[in-house]
N, C-alpha and C positions, 0 to 999 in steps of 0.2 A: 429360440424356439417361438413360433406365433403362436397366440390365442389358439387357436384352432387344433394345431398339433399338439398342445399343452391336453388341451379337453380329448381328443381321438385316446392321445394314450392312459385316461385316466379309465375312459368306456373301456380297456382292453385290459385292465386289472382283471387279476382273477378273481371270483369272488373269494377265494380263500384267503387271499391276503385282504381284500378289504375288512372279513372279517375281522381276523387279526390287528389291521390297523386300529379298529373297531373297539375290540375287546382294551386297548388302552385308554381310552376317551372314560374319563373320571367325570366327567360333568352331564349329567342328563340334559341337559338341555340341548347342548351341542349333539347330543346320537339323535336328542330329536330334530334337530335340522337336515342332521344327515341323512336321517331315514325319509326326510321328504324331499332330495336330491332328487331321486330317479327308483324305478323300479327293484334297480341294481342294487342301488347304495340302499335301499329297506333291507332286501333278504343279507345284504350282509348285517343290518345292524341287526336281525332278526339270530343271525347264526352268533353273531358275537356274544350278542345276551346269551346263547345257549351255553356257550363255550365257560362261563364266568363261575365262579365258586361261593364268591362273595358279592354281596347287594348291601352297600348302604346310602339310607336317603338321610340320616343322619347331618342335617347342616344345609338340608334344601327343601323348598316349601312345597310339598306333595300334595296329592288329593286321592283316593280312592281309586277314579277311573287310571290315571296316570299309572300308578305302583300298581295296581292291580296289571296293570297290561305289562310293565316290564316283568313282573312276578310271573306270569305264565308263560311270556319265554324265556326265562330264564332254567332249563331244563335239569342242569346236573350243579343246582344250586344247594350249597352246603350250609351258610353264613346268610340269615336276612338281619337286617337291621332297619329296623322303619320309627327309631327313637324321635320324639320330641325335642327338636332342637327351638333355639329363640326366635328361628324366622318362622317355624310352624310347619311340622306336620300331619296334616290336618285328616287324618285317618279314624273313620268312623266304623259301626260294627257293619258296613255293607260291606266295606271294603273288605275287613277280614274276611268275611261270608264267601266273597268273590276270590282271593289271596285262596281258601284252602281247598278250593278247584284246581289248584297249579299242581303238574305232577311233581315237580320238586319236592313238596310238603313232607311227604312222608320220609326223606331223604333230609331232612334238617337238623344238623346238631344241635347251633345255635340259634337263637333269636331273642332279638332284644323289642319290646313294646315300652321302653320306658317312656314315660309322663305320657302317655296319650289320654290325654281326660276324657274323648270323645267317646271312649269304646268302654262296652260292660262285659259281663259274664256271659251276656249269648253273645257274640262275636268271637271271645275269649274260647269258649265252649267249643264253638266248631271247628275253630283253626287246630286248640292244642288235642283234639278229638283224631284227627291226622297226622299228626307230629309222632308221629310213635319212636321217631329216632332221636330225637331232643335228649339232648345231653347237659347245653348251657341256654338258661331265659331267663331274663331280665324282663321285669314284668311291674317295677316299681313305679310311684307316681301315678298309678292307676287307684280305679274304684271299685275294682276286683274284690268279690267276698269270697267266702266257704265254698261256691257252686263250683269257680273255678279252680279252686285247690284240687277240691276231689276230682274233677275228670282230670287237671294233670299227673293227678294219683294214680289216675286209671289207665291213661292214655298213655304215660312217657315213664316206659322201666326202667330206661338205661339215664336217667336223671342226674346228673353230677350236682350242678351248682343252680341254683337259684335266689334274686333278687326279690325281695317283697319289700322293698326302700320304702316306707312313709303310707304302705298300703292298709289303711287304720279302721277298714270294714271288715278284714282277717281276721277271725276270733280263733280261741284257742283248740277246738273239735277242727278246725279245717288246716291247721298246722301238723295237729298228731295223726292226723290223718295221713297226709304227706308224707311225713318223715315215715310211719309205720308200712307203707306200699311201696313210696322211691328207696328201695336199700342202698342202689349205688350212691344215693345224695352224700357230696362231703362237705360240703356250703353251703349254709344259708342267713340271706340277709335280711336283720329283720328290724331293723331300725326304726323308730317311732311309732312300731306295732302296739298298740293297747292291749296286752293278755296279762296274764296274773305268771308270777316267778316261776310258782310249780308250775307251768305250762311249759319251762324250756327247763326244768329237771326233768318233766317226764320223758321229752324229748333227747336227752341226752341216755336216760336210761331204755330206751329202745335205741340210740344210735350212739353211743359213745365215743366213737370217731368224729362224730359230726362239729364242723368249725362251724360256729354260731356268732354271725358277724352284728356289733362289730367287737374287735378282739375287745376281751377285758370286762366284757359286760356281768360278767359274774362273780368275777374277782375279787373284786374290795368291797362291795358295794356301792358303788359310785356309777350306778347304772344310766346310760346313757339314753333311754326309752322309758317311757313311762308305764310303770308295773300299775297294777289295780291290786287294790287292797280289801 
């Protein structure tokens, strides 16, 4: 087949299957090439991101404008994951600002912001203020205080599991806080958190059920987080 007849029949794709083809492309960078093929080859990479459940940038060096633009087409998105990995991404509180204009938002079980140093409580604030369907977030590696506990108190009823890994501006009011409004929470991590002992008895006496990671912290005494005395 010549050059020529190769390209006619690639124009004659339907956009449904380019979509499709689309929705397997794991590398952003490559959908972004594609989408600057032709007219064609966008609105498929356009419908592909819609088509997707799960979003991770997770191990690729992101910016704001980039994730922001895949996050709003990405329309019956269930899964974002926009984690600090070692090559960096570099996600500031505009970007979340921007992220929770996406109609997705409200539609999100999961979401992971781990290690994002860049971003605070107002970023924090606005996305998980949308999030009303958040079940599991990872949120550790941040400099997240009390502000953002309590609207995730407010914002996210059906709350399962929650990371606060090494999040050491948490004090003990914005934990009981939590646990007293999320009833569904049955995890929580709370690793290298500075609060005093009775802070996770009081918490276990409003939630009893609740696995308070990491296992064993209460057990022997051999506590793996630094209590205050």
């Amino acid at each position: 087949m010549e050059i020529g007849e190769y390209e006619a029949v690639i124009d004659h794709l339907p956009l449904d299957l380019l979509a499709h083809v689309f929705t397997l492309l794991t590398c952003f960078k490559d959908l972004a090439q594609a989408s600057a093929v032709c007219r064609k080859w966008r609105q498929g990479v356009k419908e592909s991101l819609a088509r997707r459940r799960i979003l991770s940038f997770s191990g690729w060096k992101m910016d704001d404008e980039s994730t922001t633009r895949l996050v709003l087409s990405a329309y019956g998105l269930k899964d974002l994951d926009i984690s600090r990995s070692r090559w960096g991404c570099m996600i500031t509180d505009y970007g979340l600002y921007q992220m929770s204009n996406a109609k997705c938002i409200g539609n999100l079980s999961s979401v992971s912001l781990w290690g994002l140093a860049a971003i605070t409580d107002k970023g924090v604030v606005q996305l998980i203020s949308r999030a009303t369907s958040l079940q599991h977030l990872n949120i550790g590696g941040t400099f997240i205080t009390d502000s953002s506990l309590i609207a995730i108190a407010e914002s996210c009823p059906h709350l399962k599991s929650i990371v606060l890994w090494g999040c050491r501006h948490v004090t003990e009011n914005g934990l009981l806080v939590l646990v007293n409004k999320c009833r569904k929470l049955e995890s929580i991590n709370v690793w290298g958190i500075r609060v005093p002992l009775d802070c996770f008895i009081g918490m276990l006496t409003i939630s009893p059920a609740l696995q308070i990671q990491p296992k064993g912290m209460l057990g022997d005494g051999r506590f793996q987080l630094r209590t205050v005395h």
